[in-house]
Backbone as JSON Lines, residues from 0, in Angstrom:
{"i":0,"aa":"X","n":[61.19,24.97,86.99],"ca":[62.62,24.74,86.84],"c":[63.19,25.52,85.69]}
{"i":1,"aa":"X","n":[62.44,25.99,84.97],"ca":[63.18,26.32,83.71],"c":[62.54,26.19,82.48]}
{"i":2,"aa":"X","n":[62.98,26.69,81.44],"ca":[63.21,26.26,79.89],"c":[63.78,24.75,79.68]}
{"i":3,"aa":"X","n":[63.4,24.5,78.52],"ca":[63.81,22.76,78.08],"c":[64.95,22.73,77.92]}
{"i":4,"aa":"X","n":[65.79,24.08,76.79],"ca":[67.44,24.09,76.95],"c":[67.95,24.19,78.62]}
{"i":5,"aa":"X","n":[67.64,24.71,79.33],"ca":[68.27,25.07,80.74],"c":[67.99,23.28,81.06]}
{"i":6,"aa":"X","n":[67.09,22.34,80.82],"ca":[67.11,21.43,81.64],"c":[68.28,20.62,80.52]}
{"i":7,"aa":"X","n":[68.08,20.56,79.16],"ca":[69.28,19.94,78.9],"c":[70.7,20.4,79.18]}
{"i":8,"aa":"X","n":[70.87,21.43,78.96],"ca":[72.44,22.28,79.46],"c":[72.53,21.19,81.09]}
{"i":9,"aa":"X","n":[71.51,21.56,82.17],"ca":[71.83,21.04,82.98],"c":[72.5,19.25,83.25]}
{"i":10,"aa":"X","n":[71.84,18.81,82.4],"ca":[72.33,16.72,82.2],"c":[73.38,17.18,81.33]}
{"i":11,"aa":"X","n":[74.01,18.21,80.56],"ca":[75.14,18.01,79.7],"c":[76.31,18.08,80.15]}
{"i":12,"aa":"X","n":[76.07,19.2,81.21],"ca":[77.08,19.95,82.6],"c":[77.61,18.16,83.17]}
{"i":13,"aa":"X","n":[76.5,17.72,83.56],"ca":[76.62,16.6,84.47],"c":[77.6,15.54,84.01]}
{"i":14,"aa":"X","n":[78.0,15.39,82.06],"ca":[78.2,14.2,81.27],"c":[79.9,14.26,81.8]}
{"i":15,"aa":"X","n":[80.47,13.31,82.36],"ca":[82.21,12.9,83.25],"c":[82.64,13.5,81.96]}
{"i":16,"aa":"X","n":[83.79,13.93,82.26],"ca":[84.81,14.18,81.56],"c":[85.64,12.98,80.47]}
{"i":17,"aa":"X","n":[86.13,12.35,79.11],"ca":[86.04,11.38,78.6],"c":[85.27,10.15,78.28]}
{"i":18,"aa":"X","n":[83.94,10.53,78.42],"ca":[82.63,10.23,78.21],"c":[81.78,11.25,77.66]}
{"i":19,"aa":"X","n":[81.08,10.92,76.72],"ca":[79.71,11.04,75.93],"c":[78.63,10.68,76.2]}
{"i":20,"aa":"X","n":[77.23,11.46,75.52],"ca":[76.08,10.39,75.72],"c":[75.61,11.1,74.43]}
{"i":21,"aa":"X","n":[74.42,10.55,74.06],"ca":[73.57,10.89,72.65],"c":[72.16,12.03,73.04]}
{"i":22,"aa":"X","n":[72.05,12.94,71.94],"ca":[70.81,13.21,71.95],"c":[69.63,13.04,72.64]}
{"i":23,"aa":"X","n":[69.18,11.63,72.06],"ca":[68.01,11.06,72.19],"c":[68.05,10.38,73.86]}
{"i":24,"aa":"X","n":[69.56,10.38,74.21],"ca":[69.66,10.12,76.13],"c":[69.34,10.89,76.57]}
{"i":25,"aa":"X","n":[69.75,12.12,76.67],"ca":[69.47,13.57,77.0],"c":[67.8,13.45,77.14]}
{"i":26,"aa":"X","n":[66.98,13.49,75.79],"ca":[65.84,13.55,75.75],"c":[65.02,12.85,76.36]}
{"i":27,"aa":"X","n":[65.19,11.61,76.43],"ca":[64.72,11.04,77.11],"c":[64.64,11.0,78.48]}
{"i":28,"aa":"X","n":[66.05,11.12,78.59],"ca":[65.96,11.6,80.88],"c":[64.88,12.59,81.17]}
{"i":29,"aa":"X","n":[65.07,14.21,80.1],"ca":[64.24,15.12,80.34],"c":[62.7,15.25,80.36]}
{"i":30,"aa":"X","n":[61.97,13.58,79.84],"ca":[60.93,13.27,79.41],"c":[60.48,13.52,78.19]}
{"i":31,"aa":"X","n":[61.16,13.75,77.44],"ca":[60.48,13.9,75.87],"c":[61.51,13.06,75.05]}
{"i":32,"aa":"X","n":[61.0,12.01,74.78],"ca":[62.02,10.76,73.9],"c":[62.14,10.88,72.71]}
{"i":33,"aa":"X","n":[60.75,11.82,72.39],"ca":[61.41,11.99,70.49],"c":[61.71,13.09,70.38]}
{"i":34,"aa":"X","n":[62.39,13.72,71.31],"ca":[62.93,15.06,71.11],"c":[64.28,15.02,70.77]}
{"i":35,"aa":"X","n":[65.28,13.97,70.21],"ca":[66.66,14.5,70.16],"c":[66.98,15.73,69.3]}
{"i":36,"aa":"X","n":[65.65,15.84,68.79],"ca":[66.67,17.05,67.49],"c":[66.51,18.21,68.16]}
{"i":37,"aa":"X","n":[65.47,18.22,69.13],"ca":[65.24,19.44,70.38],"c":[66.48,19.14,71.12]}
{"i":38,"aa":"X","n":[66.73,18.62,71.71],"ca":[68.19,18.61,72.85],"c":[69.45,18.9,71.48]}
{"i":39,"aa":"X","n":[69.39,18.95,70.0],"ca":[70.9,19.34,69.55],"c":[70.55,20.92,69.12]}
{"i":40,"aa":"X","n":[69.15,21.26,69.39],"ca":[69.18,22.79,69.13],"c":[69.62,23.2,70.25]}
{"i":41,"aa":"X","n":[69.63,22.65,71.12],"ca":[69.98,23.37,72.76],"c":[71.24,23.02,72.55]}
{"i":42,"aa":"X","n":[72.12,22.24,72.32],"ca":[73.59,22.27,72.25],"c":[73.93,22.88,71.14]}
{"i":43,"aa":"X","n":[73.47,23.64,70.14],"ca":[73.41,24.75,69.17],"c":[73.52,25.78,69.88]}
{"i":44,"aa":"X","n":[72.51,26.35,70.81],"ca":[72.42,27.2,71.46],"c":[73.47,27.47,72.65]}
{"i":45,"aa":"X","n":[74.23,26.19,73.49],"ca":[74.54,26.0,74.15],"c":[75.96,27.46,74.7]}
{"i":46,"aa":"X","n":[76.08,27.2,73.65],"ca":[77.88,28.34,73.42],"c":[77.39,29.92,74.22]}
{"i":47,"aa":"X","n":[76.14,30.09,74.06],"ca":[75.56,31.74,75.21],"c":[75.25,31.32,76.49]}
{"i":48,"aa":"X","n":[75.4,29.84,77.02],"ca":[74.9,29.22,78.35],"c":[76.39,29.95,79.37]}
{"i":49,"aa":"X","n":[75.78,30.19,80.16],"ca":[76.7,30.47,81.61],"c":[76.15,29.86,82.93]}
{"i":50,"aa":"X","n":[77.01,28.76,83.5],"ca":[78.25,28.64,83.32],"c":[77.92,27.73,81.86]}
{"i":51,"aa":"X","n":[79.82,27.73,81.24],"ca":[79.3,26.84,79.96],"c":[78.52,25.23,80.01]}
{"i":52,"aa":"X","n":[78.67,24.77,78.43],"ca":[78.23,23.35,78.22],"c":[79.22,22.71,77.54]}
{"i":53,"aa":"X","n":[79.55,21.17,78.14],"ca":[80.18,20.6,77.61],"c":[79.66,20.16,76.34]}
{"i":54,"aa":"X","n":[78.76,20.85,75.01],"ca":[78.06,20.42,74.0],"c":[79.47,19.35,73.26]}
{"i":55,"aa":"X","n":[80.52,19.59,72.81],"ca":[81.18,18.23,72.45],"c":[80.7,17.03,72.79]}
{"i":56,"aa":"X","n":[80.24,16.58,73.84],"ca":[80.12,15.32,74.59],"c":[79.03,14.9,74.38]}
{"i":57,"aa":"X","n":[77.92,15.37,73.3],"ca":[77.08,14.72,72.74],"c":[77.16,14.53,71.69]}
{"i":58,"aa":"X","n":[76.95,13.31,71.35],"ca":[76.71,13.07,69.91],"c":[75.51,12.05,69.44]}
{"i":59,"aa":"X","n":[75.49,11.37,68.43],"ca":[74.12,11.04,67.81],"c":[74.56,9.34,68.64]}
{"i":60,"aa":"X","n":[73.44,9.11,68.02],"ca":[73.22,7.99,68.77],"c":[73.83,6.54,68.36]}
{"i":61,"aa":"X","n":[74.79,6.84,67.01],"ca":[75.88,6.06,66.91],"c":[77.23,6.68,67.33]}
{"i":62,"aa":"X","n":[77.19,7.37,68.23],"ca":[78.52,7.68,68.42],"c":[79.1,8.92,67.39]}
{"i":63,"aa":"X","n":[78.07,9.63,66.15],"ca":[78.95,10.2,65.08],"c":[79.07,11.88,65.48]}
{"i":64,"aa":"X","n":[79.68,12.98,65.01],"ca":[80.21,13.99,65.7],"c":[79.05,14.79,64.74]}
{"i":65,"aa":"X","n":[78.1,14.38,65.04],"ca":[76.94,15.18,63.75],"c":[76.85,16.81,64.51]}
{"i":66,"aa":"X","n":[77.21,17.18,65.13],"ca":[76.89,18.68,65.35],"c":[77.82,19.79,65.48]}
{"i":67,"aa":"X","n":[78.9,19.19,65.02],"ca":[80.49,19.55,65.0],"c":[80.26,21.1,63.8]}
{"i":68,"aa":"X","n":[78.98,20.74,63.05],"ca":[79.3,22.12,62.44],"c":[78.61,23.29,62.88]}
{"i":69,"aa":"X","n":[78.26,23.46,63.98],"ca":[77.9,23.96,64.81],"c":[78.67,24.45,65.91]}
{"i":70,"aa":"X","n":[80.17,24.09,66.06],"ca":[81.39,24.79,66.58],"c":[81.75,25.99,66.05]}
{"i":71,"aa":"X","n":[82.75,26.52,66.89],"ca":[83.35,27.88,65.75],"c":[84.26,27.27,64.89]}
{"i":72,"aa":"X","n":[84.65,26.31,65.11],"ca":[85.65,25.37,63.82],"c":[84.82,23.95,63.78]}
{"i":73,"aa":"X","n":[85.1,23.36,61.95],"ca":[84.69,22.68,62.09],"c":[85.51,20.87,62.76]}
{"i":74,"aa":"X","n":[86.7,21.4,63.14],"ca":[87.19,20.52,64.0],"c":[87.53,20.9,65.72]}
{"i":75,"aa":"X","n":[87.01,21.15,66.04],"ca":[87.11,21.61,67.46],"c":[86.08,21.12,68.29]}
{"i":76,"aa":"X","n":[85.47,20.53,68.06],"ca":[84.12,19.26,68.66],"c":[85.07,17.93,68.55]}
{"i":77,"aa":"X","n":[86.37,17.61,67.49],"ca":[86.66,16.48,68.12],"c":[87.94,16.64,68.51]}
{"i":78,"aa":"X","n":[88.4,18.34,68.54],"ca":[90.18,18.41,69.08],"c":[89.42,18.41,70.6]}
{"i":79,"aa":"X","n":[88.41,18.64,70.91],"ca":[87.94,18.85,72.6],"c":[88.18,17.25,73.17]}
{"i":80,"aa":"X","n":[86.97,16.32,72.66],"ca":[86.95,15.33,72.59],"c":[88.08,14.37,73.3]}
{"i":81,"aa":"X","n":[89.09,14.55,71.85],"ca":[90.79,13.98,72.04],"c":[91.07,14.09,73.13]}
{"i":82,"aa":"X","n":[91.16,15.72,73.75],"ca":[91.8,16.38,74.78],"c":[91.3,15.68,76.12]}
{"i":83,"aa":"X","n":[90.17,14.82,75.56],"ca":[89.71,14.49,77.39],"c":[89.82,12.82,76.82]}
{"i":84,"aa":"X","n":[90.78,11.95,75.86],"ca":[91.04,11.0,75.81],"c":[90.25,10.24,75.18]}
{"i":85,"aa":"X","n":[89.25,10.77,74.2],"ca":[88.73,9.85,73.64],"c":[89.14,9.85,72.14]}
{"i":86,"aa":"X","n":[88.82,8.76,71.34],"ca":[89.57,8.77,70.44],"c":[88.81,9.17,69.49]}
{"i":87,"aa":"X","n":[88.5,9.41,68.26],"ca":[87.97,9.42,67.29],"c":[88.38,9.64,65.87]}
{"i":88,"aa":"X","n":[87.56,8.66,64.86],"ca":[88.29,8.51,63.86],"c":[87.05,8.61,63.01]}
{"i":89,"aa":"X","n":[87.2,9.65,61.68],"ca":[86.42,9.87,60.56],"c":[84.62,10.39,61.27]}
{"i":90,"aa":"X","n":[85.12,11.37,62.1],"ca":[83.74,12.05,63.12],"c":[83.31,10.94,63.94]}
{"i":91,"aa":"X","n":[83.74,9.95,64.07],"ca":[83.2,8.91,64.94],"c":[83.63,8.29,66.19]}
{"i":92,"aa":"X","n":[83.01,8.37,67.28],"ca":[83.8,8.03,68.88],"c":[83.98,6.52,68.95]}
{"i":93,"aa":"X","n":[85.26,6.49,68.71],"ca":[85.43,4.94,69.16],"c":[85.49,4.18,70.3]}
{"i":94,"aa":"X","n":[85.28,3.0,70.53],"ca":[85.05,2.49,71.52],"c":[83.37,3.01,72.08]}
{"i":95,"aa":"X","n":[82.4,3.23,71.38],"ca":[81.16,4.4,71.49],"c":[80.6,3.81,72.68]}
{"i":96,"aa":"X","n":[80.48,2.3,72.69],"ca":[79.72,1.63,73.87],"c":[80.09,1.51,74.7]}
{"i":97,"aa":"X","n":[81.29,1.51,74.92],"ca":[82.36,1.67,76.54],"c":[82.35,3.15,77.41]}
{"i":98,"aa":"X","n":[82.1,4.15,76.05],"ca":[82.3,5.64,76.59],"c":[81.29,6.19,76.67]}
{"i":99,"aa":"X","n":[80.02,5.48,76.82],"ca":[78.92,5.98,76.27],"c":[77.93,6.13,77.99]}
{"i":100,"aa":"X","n":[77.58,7.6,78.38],"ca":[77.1,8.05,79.4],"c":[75.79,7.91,79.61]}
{"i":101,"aa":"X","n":[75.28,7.28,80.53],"ca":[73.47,6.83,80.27],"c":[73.02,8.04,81.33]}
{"i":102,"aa":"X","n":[72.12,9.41,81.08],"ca":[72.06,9.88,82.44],"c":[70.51,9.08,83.16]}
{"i":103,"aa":"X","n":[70.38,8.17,82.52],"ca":[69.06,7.65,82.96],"c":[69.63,6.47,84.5]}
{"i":104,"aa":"X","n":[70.77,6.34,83.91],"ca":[71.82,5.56,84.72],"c":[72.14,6.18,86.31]}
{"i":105,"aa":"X","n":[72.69,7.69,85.42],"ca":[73.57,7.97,86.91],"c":[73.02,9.31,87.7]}
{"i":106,"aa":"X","n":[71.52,10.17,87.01],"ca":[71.32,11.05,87.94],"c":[70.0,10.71,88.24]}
{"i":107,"aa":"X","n":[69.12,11.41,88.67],"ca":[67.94,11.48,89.53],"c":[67.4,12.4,88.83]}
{"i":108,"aa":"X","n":[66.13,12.76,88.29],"ca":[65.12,13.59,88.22],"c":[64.93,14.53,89.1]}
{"i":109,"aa":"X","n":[64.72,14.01,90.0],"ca":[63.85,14.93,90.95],"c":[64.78,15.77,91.99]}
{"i":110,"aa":"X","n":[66.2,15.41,91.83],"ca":[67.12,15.75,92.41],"c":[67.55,17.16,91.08]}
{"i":111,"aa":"X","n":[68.04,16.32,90.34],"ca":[68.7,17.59,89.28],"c":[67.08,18.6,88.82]}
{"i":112,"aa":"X","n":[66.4,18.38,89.16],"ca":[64.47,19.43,88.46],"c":[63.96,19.64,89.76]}
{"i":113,"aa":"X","n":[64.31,20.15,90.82],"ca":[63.56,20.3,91.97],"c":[61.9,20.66,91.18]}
{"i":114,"aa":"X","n":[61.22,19.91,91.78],"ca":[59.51,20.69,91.61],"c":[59.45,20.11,90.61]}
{"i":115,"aa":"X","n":[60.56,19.43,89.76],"ca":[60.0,19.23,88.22],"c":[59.34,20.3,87.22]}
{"i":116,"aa":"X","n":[59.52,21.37,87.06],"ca":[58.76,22.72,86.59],"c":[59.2,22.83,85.62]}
């Protein structure tokens, strides 16, 4: 199937529009659970992915905008954010548990990793 960034880019693509999920969700769907700091180098990386990544739409696992300096501005991870209705106040997504995207929830493995490879 790929590289480990290509499989996270792929669950990031997937995250609804005014919804988030964390790191360590990401990582975990992909099978490696203590990898979140591996899934925020891939949303580091994310900005040379084609088609793009919604990398805004992750954040840490309280909800905080920890990778925002990793934008080309360092407010433009939460003017994106806003733009798709979520709120946030002092780098932090409010309402975090209401908006908060489980992909363990809503996709399939074996569907989104054909072969699993």
């Amino acid at each position: 199937m790929g590289s480990f960034y290509e499989k996270v880019w792929i669950v990031a693509r997937e995250i609804p529009v005014g919804r988030v999920t964390s790191y360590g969700a990401i990582a975990r769907f992909v099978g490696t659970g203590l990898s979140a700091r591996m899934v925020g180098y891939a949303m580091n990386k994310s900005f040379q992915a084609i088609p793009g990544v919604p990398a805004h739409r992750v954040v840490n696992r309280k909800g905080l905008l920890t990778g925002k300096m990793h934008f080309p501005t360092p407010t433009l991870m939460e003017e994106l954010l806003v733009q798709e209705g979520v709120e946030v106040v002092d780098d932090q997504v409010q309402d975090f548990d209401s908006l908060f995207w489980d992909p363990a929830e809503h996709l399939d493995p074996d569907t989104l990793f054909p072969l699993n490879g």
